[in-house]
C-alpha positions as CSV (number, residue, x, y, z in Angstrom):
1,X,-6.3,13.5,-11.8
2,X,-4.8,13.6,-8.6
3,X,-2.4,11.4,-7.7
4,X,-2.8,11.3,-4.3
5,X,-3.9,8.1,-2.7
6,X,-6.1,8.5,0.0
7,X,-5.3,6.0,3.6
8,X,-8.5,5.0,5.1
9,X,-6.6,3.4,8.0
10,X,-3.9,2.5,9.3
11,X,-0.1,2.8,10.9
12,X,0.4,5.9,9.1
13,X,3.9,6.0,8.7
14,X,4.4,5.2,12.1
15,X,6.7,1.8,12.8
16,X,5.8,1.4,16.8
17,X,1.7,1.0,15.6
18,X,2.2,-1.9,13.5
19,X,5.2,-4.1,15.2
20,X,3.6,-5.2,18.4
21,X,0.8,-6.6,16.6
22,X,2.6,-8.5,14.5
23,X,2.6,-11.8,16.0
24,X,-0.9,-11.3,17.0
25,X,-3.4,-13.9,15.4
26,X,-6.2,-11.2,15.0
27,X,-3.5,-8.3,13.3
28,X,-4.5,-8.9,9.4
29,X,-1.5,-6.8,8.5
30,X,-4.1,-4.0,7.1
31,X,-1.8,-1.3,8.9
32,X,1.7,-2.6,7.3
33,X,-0.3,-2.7,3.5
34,X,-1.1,0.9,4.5
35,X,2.3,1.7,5.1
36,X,3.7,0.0,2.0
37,X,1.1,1.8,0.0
38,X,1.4,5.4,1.2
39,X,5.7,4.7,0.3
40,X,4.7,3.5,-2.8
41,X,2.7,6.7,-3.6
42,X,5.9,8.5,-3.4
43,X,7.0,6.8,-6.6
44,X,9.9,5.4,-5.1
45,X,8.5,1.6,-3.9
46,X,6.2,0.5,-7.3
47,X,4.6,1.9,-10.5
48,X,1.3,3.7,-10.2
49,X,-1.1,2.6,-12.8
50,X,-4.8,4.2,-13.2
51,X,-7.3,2.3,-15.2
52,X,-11.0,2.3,-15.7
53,X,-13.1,0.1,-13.2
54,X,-13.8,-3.2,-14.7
55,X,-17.0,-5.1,-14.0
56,X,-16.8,-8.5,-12.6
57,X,-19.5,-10.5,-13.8
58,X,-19.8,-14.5,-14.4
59,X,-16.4,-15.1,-12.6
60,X,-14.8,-12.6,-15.4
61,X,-13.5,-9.4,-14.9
62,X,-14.8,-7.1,-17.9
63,X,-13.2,-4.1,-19.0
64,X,-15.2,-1.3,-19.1
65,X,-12.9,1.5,-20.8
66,X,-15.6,4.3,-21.0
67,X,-15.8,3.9,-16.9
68,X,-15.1,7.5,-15.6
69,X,-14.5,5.8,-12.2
70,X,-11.0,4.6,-11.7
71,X,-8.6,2.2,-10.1
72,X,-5.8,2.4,-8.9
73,X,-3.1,-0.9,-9.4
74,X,0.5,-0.8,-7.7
75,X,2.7,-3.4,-9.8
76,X,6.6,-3.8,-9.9
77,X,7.4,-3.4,-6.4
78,X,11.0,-2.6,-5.7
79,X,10.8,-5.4,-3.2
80,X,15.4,-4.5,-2.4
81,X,13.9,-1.1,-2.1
82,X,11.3,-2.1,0.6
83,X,13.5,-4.1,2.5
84,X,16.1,-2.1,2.4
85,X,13.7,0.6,3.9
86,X,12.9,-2.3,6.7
87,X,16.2,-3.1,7.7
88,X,16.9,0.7,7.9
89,X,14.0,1.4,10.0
90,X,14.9,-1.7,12.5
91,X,18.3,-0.5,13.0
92,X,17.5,3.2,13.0
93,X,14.2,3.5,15.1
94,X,13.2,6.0,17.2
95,X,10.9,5.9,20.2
96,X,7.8,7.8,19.9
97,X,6.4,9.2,23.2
């Protein structure tokens, strides 16, 4: 399986596209999960883990393990990690043109 995951959306990497947005009421932060996402697909920012898509039915989730489509579920962030990342990137930005 690859272990790519693929961004829909989003900031991209790029700092300047998410932080003058976010003290606006309307920025729902999709563009900063994207960003914490794609660093956590590097393996350094949370554990990966693929499971089989569950059903949700009666308010329950059921586990469907012979489900050939998967999920992907990011757990144990490194949340030092991540803002350690932050505060590097707020003292070490760089203008983009």
């Amino acid at each position: 399986m690859d272990k790519k995951v693929k961004i829909y959306k989003g900031a991209n990497g790029v700092y300047k596209n998410i932080i003058n947005h976010i003290d606006d009421p309307n920025f729902d932060g999709l563009e900063a999960v994207d960003l914490i996402i794609e660093k956590a697909n590097v393996g350094e920012w949370a554990d990966r883990v693929v499971i089989p898509a569950p059903q949700f039915a009666n308010t329950k989730w059921i586990d469907q393990p012979e489900n050939q489509r998967k999920v992907i579920i990011w757990e144990n962030f490194d949340t030092e990690l991540i803002m350690q990342d932050f505060y590097n990137t707020m003292k070490n930005y760089k203008l983009q043109n």
